[in-house]
N, C-alpha and C positions, 0 to 999 in steps of 0.2 A: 436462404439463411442456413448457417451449420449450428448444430444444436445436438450435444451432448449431455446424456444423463449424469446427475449427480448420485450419491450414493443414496440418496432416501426418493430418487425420483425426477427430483427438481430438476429443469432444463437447463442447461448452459449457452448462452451465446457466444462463439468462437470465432475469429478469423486467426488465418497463420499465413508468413513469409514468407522466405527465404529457404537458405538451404545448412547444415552443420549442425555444431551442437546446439541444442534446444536451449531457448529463454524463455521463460513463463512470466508475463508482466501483470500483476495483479496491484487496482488503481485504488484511488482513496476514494472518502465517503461522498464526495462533490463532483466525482468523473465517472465514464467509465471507459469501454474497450478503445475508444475513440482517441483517449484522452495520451492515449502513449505513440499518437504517431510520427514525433520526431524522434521518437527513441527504431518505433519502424524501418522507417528509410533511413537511418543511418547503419541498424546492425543488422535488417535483412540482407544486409549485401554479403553478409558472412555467417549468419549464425542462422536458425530453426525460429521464426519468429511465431510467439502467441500470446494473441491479448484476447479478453473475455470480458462480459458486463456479468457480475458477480447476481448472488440471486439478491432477487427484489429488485434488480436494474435493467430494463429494457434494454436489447430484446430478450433478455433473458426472462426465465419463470418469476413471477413473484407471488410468492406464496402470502395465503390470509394466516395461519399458525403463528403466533411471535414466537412457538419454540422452534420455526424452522429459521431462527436468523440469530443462532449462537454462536461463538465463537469456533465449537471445535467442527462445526459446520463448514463454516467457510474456508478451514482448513482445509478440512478435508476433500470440499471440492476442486484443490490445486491438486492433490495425489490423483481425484476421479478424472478431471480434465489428462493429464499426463498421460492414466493408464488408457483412457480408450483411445488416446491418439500415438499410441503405443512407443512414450516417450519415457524410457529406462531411467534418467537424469539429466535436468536441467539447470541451467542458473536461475533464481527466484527473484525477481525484482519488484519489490512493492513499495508501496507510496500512503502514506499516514495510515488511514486504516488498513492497507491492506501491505504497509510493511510490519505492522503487527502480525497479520494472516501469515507473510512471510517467517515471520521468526519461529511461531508457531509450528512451522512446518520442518523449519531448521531441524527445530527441537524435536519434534514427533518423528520424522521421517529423514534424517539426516542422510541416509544412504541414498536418498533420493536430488539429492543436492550438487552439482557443483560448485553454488554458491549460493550467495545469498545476500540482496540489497536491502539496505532497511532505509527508505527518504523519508524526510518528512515526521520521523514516529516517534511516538512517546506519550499524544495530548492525553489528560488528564493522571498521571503519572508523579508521583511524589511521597516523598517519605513521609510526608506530616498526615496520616487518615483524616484531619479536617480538609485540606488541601483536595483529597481525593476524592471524600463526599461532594464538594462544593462540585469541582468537576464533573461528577457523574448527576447530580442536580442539575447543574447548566444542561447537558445531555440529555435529561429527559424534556426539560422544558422547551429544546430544539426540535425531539420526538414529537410534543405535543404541537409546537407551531406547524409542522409541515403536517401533519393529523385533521389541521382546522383550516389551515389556508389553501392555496391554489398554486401549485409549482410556482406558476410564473412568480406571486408574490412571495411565498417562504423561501424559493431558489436565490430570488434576487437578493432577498434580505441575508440570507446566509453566506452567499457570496462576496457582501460587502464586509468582512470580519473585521479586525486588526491585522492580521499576520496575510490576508490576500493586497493589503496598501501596494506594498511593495512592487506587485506584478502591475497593480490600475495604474500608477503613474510611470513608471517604465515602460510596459506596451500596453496601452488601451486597445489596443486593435487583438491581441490576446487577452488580454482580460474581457474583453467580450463575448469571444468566441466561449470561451470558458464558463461565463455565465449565462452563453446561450445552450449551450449542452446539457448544462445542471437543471433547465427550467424546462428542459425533455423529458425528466426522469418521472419516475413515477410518486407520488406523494408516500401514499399506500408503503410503496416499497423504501423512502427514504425516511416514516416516522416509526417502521417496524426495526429497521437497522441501528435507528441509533436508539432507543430504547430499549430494544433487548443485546445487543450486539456492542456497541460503545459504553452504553451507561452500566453493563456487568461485566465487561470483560475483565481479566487481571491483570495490575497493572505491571510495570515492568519491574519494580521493588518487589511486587508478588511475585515475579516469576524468577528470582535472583539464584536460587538454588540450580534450578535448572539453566539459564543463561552460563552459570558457572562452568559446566558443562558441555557450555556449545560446540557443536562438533566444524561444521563447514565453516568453509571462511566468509566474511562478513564484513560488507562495505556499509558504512555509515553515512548520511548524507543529511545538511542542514542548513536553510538560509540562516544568517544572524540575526536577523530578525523575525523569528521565527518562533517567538516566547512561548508556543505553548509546548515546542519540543527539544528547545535548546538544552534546557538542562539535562532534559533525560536523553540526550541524543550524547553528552559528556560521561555521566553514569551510563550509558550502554558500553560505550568504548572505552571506560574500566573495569568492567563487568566481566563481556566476552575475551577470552581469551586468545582469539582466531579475530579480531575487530582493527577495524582501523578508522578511522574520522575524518572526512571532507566538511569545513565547514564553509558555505560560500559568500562572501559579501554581500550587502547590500541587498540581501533577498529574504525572500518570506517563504511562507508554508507548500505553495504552489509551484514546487520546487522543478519539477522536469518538462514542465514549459516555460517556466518563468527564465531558467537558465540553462536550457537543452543544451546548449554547446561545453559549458561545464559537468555537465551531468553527464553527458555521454559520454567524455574524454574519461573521466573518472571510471565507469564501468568498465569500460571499455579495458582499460588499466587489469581491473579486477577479472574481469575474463580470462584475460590472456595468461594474467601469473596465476589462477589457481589454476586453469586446464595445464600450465606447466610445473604445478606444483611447486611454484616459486614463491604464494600470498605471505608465507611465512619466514622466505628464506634470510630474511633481514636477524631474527634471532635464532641462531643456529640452537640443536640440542645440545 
């Protein structure tokens, strides 16, 4: 197993790919390193490929502190992964929670960027602060199910959402796989994450000043049916100013398996024109 320190200690789980410029794939709250292997074999054949099981996800560390599963945490373990694999800049690809982690890192470490995918992101997210509390209530009360239950039982249950429909009746045969991974994870490690890490982070309205700002360029990605991120995945991509919006039919939350073939095309897109400095060239200065 390859295992990299994070900035306060914590181990990182790693594998990597291919050969070029680096991609850093950082997964949502229901997957982990495993979870990006169609996005794998299709861009190791060109690019520096790396996926990670974030902390609290096997195999990686999981820490008993709930202050060790904050936001600017998980950030920052995308900058510690980079630096000890002595990766100057990458493209940032993350997926729900951890296209939040991505933008974060936009923001924080832009120089560190040649891009940045945001799938999936936005849940709990909205201008109304009742809206937001409700959301971060839900999120604790997901914290405390997986707290009291038994992966297999809280994974299963969590995996049946709303916004996962989409992927169980289009492919059961991945929608299984997916809920068999998630009932791998660790409990410990999935009621510490979304209690201190989902149900406090800021939400994307909070971070509006700074998004204003955004420096690297910035693919947006969303099934339509995908309500807990569609709206704020609209407000991202009038927000950022470097943004653009894929929104994809017929699709829900589980967005880069459920439609790897659209998903990839699109990055893939976004790769090429920011390494030529083209993401923008549609509105000249």
């Amino acid at each position: 197993m390859l295992h990299t320190p994070a900035r306060d200690g914590t181990r990182l789980y790693y594998e990597e790919a291919g050969h070029g410029s680096a991609v850093v794939f950082v997964h949502e709250y229901a997957a982990d390193y495993r979870t990006w292997e169609p996005q794998l074999r299709r861009f190791s054949r060109q690019y520096r490929c790396v996926t990670y099981s974030q902390r609290g996800y096997p195999p990686s560390d999981i820490p008993n502190d709930p202050d060790k599963y904050l936001q600017d945490l998980f950030r920052d373990d995308v900058i510690a992964l980079m630096d000890a694999l002595k990766i100057d800049k990458a493209h940032v690809v993350g997926h729900s929670m951890g296209a939040a982690t991505a933008l974060h890192v936009g923001i924080r470490y832009p120089q560190r960027c040649i891009s940045v995918t945001a799938a999936g992101c936005g849940y709990g997210s909205s201008p109304d602060p009742k809206v937001v509390e409700e959301s971060r209530a839900a999120s604790r009360e997901t914290g405390k199910m997986f707290a009291a239950e038994s992966m297999e039982v809280a994974g299963t249950r969590y995996a049946a959402g709303p916004t996962r429909q989409a992927q169980k009746h289009k492919d059961p045969r991945g929608y299984a796989q997916f809920v068999k991974m998630l009932t791998e994870h660790s409990a410990l490690g999935h009621s510490l994450t979304m209690l201190n890490l989902q149900a406090k982070r800021p939400t994307l309205y909070e971070m509006e000043a700074e998004l204003k700002k955004f420096l690297p360029p910035l693919l947006i990605i969303v099934g339509d049916e995908d309500d807990w991120c569609l709206d704020a995945s609209v407000y991202l991509r009038r927000t950022v100013p470097t943004a653009g919006l894929l929104v994809i039919p017929r699709s829900g939350h589980t967005i880069t398996s459920e439609e790897p073939a659209a998903f990839n095309t699109a990055v893939a897109e976004l790769f090429a024109a920011s390494e030529a400095g083209r993401w923008m060239a549609h509105k000249p200065a």
